[in-house]
KOLRO-761067 format. One record per residue: x, y, z of N, C-alpha, C in turn. Coordinates in steps of 0.02 Angstrom, whole numbers, padded with zeros to 5 digits, always signed. Layout:
# residues N
XYZXYZXYZ
...
# end
This chain:
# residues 324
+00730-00268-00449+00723-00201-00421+00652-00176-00428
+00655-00150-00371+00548-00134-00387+00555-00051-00379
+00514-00041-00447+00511+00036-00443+00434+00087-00392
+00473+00115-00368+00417+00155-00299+00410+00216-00335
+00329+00221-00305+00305+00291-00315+00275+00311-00274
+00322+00377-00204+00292+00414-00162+00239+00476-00163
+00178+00460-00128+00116+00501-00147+00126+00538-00067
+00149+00607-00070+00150+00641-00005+00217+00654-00008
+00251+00719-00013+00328+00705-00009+00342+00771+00045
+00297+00780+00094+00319+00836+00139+00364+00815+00196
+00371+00830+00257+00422+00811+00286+00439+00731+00293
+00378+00699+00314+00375+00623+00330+00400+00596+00265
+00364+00620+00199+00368+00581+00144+00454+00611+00091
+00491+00649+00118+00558+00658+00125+00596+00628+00128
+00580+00617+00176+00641+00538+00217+00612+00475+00178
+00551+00477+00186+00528+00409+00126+00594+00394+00077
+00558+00466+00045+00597+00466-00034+00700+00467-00002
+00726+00486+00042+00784+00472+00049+00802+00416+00062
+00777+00379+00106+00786+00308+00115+00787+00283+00059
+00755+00280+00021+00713+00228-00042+00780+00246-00075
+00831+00274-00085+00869+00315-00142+00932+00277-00103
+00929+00242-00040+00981+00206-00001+00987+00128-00025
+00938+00097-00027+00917+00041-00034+00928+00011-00097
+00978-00028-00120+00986-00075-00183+00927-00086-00233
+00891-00103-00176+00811-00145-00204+00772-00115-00220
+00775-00032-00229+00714-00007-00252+00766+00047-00294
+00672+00088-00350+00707+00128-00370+00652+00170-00371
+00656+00254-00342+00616+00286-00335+00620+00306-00387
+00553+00291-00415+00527+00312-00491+00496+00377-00486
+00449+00387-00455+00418+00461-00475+00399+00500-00403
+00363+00546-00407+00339+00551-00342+00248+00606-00348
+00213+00637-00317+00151+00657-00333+00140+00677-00265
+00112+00775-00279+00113+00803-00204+00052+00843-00239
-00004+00862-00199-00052+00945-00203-00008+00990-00208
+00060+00999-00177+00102+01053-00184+00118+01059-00240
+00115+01099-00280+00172+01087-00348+00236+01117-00340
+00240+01178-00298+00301+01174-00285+00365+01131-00263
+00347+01104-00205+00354+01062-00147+00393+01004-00219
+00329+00980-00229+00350+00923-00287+00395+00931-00339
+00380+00979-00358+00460+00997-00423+00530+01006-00391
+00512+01018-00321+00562+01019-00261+00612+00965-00269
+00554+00912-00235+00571+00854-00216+00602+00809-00274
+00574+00805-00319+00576+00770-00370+00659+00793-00418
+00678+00854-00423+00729+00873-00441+00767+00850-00377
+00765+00852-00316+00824+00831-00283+00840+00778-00274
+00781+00716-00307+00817+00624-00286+00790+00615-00374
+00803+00662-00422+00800+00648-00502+00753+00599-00523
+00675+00610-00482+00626+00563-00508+00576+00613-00541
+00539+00569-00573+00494+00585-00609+00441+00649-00569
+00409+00687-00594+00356+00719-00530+00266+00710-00581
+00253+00669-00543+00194+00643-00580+00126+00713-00550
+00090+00733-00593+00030+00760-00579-00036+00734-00573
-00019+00642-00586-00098+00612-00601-00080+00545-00553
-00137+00532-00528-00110+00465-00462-00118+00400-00533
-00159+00407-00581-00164+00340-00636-00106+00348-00661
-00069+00399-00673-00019+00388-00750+00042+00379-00670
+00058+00379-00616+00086+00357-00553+00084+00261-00549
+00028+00242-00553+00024+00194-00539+00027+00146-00598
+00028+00189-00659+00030+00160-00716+00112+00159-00737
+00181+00177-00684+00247+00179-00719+00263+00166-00639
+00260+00135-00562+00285+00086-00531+00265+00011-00508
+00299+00000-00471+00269-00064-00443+00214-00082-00363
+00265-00008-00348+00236-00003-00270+00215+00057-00258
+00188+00049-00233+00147+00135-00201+00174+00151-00147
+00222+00201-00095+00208+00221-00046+00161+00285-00021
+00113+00278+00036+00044+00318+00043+00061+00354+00121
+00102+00413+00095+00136+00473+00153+00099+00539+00155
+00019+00546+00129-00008+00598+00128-00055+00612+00194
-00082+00658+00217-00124+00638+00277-00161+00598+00288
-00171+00559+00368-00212+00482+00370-00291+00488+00345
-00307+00559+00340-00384+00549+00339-00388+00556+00258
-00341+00550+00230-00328+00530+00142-00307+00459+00107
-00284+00412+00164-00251+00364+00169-00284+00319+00113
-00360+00313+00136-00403+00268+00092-00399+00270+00032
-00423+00348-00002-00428+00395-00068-00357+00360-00089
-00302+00397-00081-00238+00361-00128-00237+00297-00121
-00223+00247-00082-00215+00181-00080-00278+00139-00128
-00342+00141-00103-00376+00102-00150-00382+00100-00217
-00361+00149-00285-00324+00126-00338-00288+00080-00335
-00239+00090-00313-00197+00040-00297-00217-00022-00293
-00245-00021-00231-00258-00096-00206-00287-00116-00260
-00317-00067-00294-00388-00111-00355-00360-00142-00394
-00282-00117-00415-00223-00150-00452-00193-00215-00446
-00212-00237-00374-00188-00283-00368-00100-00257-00338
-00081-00200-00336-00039-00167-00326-00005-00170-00254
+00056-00190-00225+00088-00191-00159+00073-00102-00132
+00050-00101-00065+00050-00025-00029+00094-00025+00038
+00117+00019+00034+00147+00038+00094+00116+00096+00114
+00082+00116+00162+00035+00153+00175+00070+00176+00255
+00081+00249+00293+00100+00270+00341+00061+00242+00406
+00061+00252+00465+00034+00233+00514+00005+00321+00537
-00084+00310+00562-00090+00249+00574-00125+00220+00504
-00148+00164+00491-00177+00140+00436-00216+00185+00409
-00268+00215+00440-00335+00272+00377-00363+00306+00463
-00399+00324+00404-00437+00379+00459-00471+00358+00506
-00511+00319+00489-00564+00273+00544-00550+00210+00538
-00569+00160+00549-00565+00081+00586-00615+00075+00531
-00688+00119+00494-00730+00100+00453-00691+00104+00362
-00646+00154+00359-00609+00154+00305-00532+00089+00325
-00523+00083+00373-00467+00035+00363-00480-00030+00331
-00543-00032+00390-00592-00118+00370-00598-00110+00282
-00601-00078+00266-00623-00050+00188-00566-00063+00132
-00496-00039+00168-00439-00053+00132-00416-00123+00138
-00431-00138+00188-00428-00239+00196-00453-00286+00157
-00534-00261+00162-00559-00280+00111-00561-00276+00027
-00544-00208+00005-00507-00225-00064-00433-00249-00078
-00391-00256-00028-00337-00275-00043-00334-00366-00059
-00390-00389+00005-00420-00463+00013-00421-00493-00071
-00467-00431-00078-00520-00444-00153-00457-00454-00219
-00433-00400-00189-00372-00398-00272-00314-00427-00247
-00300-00483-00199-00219-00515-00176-00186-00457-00169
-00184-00414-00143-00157-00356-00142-00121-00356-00067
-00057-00323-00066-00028-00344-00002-00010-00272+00040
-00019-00261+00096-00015-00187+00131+00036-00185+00185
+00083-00146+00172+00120-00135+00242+00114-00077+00266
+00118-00075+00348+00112-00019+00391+00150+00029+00413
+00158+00090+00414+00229+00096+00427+00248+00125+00501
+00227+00082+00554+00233+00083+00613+00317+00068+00606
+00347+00130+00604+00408+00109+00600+00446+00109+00674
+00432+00100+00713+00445+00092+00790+00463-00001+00777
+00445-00038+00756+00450-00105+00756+00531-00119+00731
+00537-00067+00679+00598-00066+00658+00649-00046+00682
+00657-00020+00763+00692+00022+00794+00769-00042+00831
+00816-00017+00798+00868-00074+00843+00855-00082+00872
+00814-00028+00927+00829-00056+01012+00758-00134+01014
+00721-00111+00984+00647-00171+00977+00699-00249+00928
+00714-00231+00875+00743-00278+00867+00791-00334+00881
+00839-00298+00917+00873-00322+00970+00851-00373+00998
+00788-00367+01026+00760-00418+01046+00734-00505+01017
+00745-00484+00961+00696-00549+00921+00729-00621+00941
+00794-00604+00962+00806-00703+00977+00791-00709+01035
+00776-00661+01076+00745-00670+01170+00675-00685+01179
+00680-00711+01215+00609-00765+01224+00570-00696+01262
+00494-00700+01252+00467-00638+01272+00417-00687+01295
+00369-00665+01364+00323-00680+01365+00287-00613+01418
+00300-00572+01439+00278-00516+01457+00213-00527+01495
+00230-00505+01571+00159-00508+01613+00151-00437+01648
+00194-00394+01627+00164-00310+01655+00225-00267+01590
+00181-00226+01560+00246-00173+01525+00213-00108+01553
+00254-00064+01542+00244+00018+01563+00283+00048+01525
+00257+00111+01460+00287+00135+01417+00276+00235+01415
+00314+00250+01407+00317+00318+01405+00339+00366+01317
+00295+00394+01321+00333+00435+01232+00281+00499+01248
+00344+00531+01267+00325+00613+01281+00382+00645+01207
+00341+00698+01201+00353+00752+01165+00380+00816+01173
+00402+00859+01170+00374+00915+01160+00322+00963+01141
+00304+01011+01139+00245+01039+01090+00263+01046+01009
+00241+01018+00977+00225+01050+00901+00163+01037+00861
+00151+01099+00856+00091+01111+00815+00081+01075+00762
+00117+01029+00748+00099+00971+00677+00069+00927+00726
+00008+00901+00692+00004+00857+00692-00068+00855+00774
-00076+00901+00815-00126+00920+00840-00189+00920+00830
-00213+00926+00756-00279+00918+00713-00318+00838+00744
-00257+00794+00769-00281+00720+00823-00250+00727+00879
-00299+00680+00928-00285+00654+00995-00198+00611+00979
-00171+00630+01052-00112+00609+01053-00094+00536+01047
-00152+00501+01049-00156+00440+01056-00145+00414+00985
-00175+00451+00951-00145+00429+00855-00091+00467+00835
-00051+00544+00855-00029+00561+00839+00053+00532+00881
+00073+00486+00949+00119+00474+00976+00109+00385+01019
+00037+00371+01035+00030+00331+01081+00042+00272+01026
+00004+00259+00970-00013+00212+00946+00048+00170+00911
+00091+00206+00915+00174+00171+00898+00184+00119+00952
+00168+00123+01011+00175+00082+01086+00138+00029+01070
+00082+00064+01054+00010+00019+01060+00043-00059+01006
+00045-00018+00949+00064-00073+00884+00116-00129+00928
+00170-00105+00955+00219-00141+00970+00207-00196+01028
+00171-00155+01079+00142-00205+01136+00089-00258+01129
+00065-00243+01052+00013-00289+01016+00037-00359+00993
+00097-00333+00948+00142-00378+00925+00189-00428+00979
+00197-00385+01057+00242-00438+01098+00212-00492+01124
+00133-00458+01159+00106-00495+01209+00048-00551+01173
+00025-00550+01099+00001-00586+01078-00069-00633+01116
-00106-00571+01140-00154-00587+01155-00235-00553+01142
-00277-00576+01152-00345-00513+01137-00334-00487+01209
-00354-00402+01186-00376-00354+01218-00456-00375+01256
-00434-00373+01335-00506-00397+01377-00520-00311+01393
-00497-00273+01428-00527-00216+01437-00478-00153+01442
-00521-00102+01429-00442-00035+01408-00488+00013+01461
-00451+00043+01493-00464+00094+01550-00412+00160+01535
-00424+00211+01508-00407+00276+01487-00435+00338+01510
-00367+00401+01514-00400+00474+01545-00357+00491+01485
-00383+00547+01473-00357+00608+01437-00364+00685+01458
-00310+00730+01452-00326+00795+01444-00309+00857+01385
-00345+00879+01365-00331+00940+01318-00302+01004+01348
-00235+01014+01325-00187+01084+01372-00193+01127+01320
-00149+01132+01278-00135+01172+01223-00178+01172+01141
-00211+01113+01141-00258+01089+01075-00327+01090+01105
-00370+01085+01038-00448+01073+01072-00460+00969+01056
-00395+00944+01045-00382+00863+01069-00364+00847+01134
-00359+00779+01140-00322+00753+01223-00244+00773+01204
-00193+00814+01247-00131+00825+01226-00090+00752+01254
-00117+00739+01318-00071+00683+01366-00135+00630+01381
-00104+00583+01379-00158+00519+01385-00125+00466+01404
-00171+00432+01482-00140+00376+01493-00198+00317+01494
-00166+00263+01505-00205+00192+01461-00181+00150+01520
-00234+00101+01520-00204+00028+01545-00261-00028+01513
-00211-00058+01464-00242-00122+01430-00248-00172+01487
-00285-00207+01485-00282-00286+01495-00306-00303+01429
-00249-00389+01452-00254-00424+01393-00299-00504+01420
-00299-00556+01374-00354-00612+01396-00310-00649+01436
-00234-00636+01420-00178-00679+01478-00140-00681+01522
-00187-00618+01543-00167-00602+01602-00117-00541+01620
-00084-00514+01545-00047-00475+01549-00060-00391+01557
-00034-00343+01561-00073-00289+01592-00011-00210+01564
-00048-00180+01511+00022-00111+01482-00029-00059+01527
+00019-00024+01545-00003+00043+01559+00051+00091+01529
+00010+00123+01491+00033+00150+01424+00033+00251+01433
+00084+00276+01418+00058+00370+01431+00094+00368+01378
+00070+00438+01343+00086+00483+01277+00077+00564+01306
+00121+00565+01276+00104+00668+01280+00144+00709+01233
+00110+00761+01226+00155+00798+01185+00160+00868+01206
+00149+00884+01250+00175+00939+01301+00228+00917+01349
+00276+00874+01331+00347+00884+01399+00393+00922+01399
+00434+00928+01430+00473+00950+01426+00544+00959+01392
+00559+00872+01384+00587+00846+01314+00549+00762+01303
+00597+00752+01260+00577+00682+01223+00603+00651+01280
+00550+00570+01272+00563+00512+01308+00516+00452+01265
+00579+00399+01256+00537+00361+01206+00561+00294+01263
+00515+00252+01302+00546+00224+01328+00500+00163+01359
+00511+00116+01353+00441+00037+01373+00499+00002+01409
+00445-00031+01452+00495-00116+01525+00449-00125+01522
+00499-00206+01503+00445-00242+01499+00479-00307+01577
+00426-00322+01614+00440-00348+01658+00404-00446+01644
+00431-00491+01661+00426-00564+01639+00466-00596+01697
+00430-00667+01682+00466-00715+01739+00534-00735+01729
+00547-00710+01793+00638-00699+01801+00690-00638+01733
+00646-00594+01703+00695-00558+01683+00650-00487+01677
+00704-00429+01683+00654-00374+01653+00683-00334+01606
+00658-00300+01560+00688-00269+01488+00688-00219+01485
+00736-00179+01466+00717-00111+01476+00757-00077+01416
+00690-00025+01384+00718-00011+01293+00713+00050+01300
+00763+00088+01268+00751+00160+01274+00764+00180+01178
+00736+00191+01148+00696+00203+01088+00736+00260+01048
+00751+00324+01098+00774+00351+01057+00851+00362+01086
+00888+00322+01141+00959+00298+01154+00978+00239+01115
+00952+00196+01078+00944+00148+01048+01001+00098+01110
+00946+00098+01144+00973+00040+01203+00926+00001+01231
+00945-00078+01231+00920-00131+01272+00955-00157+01307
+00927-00159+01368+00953-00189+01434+00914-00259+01479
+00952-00299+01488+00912-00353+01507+00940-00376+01563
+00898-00385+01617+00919-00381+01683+00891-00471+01706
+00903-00505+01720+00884-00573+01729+00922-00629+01770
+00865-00680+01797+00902-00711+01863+00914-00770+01828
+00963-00793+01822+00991-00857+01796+01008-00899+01851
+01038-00977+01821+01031-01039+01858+01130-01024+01842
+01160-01045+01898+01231-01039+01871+01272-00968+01827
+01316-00982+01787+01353-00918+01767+01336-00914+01692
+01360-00872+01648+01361-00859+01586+01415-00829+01569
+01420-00855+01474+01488-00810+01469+01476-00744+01426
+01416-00754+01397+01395-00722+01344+01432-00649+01321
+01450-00626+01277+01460-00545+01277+01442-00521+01290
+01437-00455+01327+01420-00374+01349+01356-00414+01412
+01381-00468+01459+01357-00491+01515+01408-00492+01589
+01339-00447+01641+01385-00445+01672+01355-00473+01742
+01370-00509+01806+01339-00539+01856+01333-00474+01918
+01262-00465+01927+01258-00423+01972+01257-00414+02038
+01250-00502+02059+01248-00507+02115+01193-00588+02116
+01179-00607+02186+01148-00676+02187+01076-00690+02238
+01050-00734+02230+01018-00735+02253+01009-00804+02301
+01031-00799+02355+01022-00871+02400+00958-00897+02431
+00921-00951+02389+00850-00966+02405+00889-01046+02445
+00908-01052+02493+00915-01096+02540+00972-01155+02499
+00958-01222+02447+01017-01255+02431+01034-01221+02342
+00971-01178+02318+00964-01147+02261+00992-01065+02265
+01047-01072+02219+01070-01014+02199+01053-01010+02156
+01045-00931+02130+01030-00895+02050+01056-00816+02062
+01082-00823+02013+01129-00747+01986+01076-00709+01936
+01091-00634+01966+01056-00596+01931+01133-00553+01873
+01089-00566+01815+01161-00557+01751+01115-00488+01723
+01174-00465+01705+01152-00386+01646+01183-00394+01589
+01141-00399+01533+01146-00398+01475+01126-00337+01423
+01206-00324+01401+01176-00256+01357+01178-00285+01283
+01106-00297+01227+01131-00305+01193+01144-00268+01115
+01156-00310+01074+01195-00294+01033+01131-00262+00980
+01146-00203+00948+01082-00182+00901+01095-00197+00825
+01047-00196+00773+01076-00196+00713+01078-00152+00700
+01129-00102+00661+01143-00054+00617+01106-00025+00556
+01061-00057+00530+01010-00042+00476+01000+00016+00522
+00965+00061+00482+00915+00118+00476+00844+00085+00483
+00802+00138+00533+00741+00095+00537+00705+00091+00477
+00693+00167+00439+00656+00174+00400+00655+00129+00327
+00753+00131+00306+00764+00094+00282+00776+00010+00291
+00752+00006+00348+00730-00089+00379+00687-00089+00361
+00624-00043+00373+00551-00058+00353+00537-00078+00292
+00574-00031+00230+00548-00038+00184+00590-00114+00123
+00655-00120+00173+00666-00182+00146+00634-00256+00166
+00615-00231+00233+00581-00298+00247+00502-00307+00192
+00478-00238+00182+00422-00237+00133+00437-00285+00082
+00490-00264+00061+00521-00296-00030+00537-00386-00016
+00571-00402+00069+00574-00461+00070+00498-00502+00044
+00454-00457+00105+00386-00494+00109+00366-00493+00046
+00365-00463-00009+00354-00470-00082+00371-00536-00112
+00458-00519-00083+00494-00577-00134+00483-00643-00105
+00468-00651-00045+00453-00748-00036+00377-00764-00011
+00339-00704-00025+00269-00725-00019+00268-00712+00068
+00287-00695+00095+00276-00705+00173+00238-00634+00183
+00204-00657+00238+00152-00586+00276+00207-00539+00289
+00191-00473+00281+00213-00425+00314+00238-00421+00379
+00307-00384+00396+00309-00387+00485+00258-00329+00518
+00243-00296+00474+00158-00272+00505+00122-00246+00442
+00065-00296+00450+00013-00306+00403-00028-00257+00418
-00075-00263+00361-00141-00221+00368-00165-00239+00411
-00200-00306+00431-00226-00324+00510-00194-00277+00571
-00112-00292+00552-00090-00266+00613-00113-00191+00633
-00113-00158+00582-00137-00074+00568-00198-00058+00592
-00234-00130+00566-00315-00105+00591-00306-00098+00678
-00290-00171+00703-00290-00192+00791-00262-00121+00794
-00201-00098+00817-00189-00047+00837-00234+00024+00826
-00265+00011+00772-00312+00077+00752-00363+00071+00807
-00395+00007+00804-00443-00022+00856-00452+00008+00929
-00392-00019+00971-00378+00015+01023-00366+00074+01029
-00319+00110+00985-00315+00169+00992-00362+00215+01000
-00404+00194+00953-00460+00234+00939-00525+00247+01001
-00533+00175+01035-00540+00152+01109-00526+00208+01145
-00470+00201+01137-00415+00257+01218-00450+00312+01171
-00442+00359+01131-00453+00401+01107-00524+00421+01116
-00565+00385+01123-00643+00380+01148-00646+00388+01199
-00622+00337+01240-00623+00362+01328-00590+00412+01363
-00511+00442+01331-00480+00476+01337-00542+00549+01331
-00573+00569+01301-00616+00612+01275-00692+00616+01316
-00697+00569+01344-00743+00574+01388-00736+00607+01466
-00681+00583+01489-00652+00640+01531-00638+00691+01524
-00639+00715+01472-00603+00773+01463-00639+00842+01493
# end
């Protein structure tokens, strides 16, 4: 059992601490806020410790989770890392791409291991996917908002886009050849809505929008590939897979939509709804953390992964701002 100590326990770092209190494998040991209220709060309601000092914190767990604001990310985590200490650090990774590179590098130095908490990776509807063969040659993703004043202090592109970004990083597994971005500022003196179109080196091509002025939520990526197209809706926790097959199938929750007559070649177009896992994302994330501990394996998103996405983002967030 590995004992955790959450640094940030306001709304985001809440659910931290509730999850963690779900999970077999951990045990939320203490927790450490600027609030002192907030913290005697928190700490009386999941019966942990409420630490006032980040040393005498890191000196009674095993793991650090780092839920305080990103442009603090560095400051709490690098103790840590200097420890030699496992981090779980929020998305996006740190403030700049110059402090991330920074946390890489002492974690390098001290074997120190970092997870991200792009918790979108963890979403049934994304997981769902993992035994389907992906090779993705156009996606188009949408994650609109509403307005709320949290979290405005950044471009929408770190505060909603970069969850896409991480994920479309991880499918299409290629370098970024060129990023073409607009942004506009409505309600903030940031870009509120921002749209993107990556190219990648293989040819593949996201065109990516974020906003946080809609009307309601839409969390939603298709991904389009030879002979099938995917379609995830994020916060329905649904995947749908639409695809032209050779002959019939029996598979579960498949259904034949109709055919396609290419002269002595037939192929059926099949709909596949599939099946999600039931984990909790937040609580997936942080067990997959404890796996990657326990058999030595990389993170399902590493610090690398944190930086790339910071990378681009930060890109769109540059060009996004130049239009403005």
């Amino acid at each position: 059992m590995k004992k955790i100590g959450i640094v940030g326990v306001g709304k985001l770092g809440n659910y931290h601490c509730n999850a963690l209190t779900q999970i077999p494998e951990a045990e939320l040991t203490g927790i450490l806020d600027t609030d002192k209220n907030r913290a005697a709060e928190i700490a009386q309601k999941y019966n942990c410790q409420n630490f006032t000092n980040l040393e005498h914190m890191l000196d009674a767990v095993d793991v650090v989770g780092v839920i305080v604001p990103t442009t603090s990310h560095l400051d709490v985590a690098k103790p840590a890392l200097e420890r030699g200490m496992p981090v779980f650090v929020e998305k996006p990774i740190a403030g700049t791409v110059e402090q991330a590179r920074e946390m890489l590098e002492i974690a390098d130095r001290h074997n120190a291991v970092i997870q991200v908490g792009h918790i979108e990776r963890f979403n049934p509807a994304i997981r769902a996917l993992e035994d389907t063969e992906l090779g993705p040659k156009f996606i188009e993703s949408h994650r609109l908002s509403p307005f709320d004043p949290r979290g405005t202090d950044v471009a929408v592109v770190l505060d909603l886009m970069i969850h896409d970004i991480d994920i479309i990083l991880s499918l299409v597994k290629s370098k970024v050849s060129q990023i073409q971005a607009n942004g506009v500022a409505v309600v903030s003196d940031a870009v509120d809505i921002a749209s993107a179109r990556i190219q990648f080196e293989n040819g593949c091509v996201a065109n990516v929008t974020a906003s946080r002025i809609s009307q309601r939520k839409m969390r939603k990526m298709r991904l389009f590939q030879k002979d099938s197209y995917i379609s995830i809706d994020f916060l329905q926790k649904l995947t749908e897979v639409f695809q032209l097959v050779d002959g019939t199938t029996n598979e579960q929750n498949t259904l034949i939509l109709g055919q396609i007559d290419k002269g002595a070649k037939k192929r059926n177009i099949i709909y596949n709804k599939l099946d999600l896992p039931e984990d909790d994302a937040m609580q997936a994330e942080w067990k997959s953390f404890f796996h990657a501990l326990q058999t030595g394996q990389p993170p399902v998103v590493s610090g690398e992964d944190g930086l790339k996405a910071l990378e681009v983002a930060n890109e769109i967030t540059k060009k996004s701002q130049d239009r403005v």
